[in-house]
C-alpha positions, 0 to 999 in steps of 0.5 A, spaced: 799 833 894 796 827 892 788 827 893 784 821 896 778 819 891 771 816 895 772 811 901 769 804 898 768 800 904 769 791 902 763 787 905 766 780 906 760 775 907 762 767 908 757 763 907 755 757 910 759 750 907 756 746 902 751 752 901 751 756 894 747 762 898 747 765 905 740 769 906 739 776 909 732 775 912 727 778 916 726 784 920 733 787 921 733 789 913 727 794 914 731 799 916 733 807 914 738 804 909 745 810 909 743 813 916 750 811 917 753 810 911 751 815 907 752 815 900 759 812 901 759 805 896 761 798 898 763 791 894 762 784 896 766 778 895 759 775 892 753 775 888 747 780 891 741 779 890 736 784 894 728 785 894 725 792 896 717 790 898 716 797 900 719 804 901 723 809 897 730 812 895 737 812 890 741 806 889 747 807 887 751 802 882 758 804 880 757 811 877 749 810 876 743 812 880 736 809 881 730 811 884 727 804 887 721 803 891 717 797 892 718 792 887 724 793 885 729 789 885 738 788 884 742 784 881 750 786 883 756 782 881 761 781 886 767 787 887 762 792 884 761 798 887 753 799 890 749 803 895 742 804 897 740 810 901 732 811 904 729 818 902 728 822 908 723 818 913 723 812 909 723 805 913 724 801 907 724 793 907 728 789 903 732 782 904 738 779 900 741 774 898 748 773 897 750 767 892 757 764 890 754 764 883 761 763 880 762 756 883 755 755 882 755 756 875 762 752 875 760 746 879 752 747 876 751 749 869 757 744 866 752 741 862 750 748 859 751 749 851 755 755 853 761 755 856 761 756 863 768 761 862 763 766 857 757 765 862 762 768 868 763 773 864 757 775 861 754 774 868 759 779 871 759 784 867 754 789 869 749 789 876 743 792 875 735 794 878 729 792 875 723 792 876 716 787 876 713 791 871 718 791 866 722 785 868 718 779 872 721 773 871 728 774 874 724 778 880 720 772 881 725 767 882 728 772 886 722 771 890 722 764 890 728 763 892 727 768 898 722 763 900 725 757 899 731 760 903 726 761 908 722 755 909 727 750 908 721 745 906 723 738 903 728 737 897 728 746 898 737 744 897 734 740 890 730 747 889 735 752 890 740 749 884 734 748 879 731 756 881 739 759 880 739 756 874 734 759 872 736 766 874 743 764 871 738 764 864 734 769 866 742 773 867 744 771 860 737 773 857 738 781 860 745 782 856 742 779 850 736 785 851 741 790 854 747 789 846 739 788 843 737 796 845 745 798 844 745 796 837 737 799 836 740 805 838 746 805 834 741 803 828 736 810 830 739 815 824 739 809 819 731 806 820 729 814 820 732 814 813 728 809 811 722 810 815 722 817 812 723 814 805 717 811 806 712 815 808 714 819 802 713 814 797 709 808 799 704 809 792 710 808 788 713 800 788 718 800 793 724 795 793 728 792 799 734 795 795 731 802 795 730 803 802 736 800 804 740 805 799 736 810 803 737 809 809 745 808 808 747 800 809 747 794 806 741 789 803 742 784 808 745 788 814 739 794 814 734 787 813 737 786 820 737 792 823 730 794 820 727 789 824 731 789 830 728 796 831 722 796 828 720 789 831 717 788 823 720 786 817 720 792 812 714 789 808 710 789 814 711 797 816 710 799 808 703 795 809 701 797 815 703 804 812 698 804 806 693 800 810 693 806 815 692 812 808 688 808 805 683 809 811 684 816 811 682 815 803 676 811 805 673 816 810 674 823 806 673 821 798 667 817 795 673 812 791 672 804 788 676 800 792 680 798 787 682 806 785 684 805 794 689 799 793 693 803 787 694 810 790 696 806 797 700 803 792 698 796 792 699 792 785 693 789 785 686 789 789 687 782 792 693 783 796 690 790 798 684 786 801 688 781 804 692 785 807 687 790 809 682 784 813 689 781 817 690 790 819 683 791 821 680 786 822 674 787 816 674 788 809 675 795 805 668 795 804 666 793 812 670 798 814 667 804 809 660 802 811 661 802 818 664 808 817 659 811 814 654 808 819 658 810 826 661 816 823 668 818 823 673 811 825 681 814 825 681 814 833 678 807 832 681 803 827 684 797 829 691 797 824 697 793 827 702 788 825 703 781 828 709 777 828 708 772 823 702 774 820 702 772 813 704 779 808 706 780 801 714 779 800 718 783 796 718 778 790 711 777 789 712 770 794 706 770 801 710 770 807 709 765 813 703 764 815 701 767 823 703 760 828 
């Protein structure tokens, strides 16, 4: 006895001539969405992008499952898989856009310095919700081409080619972010072998060959990874760091800020103080005499890193300076 799997309906839309997209506007997409469907999925022949203004519910995408609500909004290939069922009560309002991107992306983005066969399949791969919140810029020019789609103002066809390739832009950039956060991840156990090795021994003279050997990669491959996980090179985090202990130093022993620099493992005063100023904003002896006069500073102290500031590398050299 053979078992059926669950029903996946095809929804066909033929969008008009000539245009790369057919809207689905207005009142009639504010409704309870699964009343009649359930959970049952369904696929199109083109490119949906939906917009939620208001309302809540699941969203099903292949195997994996939302929760949507106002300010979400999709993006789904054609031939995957999705549906979007209200929770129970729910009137929820959205409107879609079906766009043929592939003839776009063919016809449109030839010009384009990455050919138009890797776009396609870069574009197709996944389908996806975000959120405003997080991820606005293709949600906004969702919107604008909603609008366009609506107003149809002068030069609006001019406007809809410009506007998709944008979001073509816009889809490319999530996959660079969705293989970024992939290889985060599969770098986590490596960067927590350093970022331990680290917090053990930030007052001796650390090396980049040192945490790179305790952390199990090579030189140039952990340099890479530190940095796409931490957001920081190496040298930023170890001062940061020492920055951070020297504070708690300050605040609990009466000690000459040159003894400070040498038990956070500064080499010399001069790149303690530089680096103490770019962290928190005040010289070592601003903050103790600040510290001293308001009371104890931990909750309030500002210790950052920014990208670009300028640091001591590894060799000695000054890094570059903040743009």
């Amino acid at each position: 006895m053979t078992t059926k799997g669950p029903a996946i309906e095809f929804r066909y839309y033929e969008k008009p001539g000539g245009d790369y997209i057919l809207p689905k506007l207005g009142s009639g997409w504010e409704i309870h969405y699964g009343e009649d469907t359930g959970d049952t999925l369904h696929f199109h022949n083109l490119f949906e992008f939906g917009y939620c203004y208001r309302g809540a519910g699941h969203l099903m995408i292949t195997e994996k499952e939302y929760r949507y609500k106002g300010g979400c909004y999709t993006a789904i290939p054609a031939n995957i898989p999705h549906t979007t069922v209200s929770d129970p009560g729910q009137i929820c309002k959205w409107e879609f856009l079906f766009v043929d991107l592939d003839a776009f992306i063919v016809e449109e983005m030839r010009d384009f310095r990455v050919d138009t066969d890797e776009i396609l399949r870069v574009v197709n791969r996944h389908g996806t919700m975000k959120t405003m919140v997080h991820h606005p810029r293709l949600g906004q020019l969702i919107r604008m081409l909603i609008e366009e789609c609506r107003a149809k103002d002068a030069y609006y066809e001019e406007s809809i080619k410009g506007h998709l390739r944008a979001v073509v832009v816009e889809l490319l950039r999530l996959s660079e972010e969705r293989e970024l956060r992939k290889r985060s991840t599969r770098y986590e156990k490596y960067i927590e072998r350093a970022l331990d090795y680290i917090s053990r021994h930030y007052q001796e003279d650390i090396r980049i060959e040192e945490l790179a050997d305790a952390s199990g990669l090579s030189e140039s491959h952990f340099r890479r990874a530190f940095e796409e996980s931490i957001h920081m090179r190496p040298v930023e985090y170890l001062n940061m760091t020492r920055i951070d202990k020297a504070c708690e130093l300050l605040l609990r022993e009466d000690v000459a800020m040159t003894d400070v620099a040498h038990r956070v493992g500064f080499q010399t005063a001069s790149s303690f103080n530089r680096n103490f100023k770019r962290l928190t904003g005040s010289t070592p002896l601003q903050w103790k005499l600040r510290a001293v006069r308001e009371g104890d500073m931990r909750k309030t102290r500002r210790v950052s890193a920014l990208k670009g500031w300028e640091a001591e590398d590894w060799e000695g050299q000054r890094g570059p300076g903040k743009e």
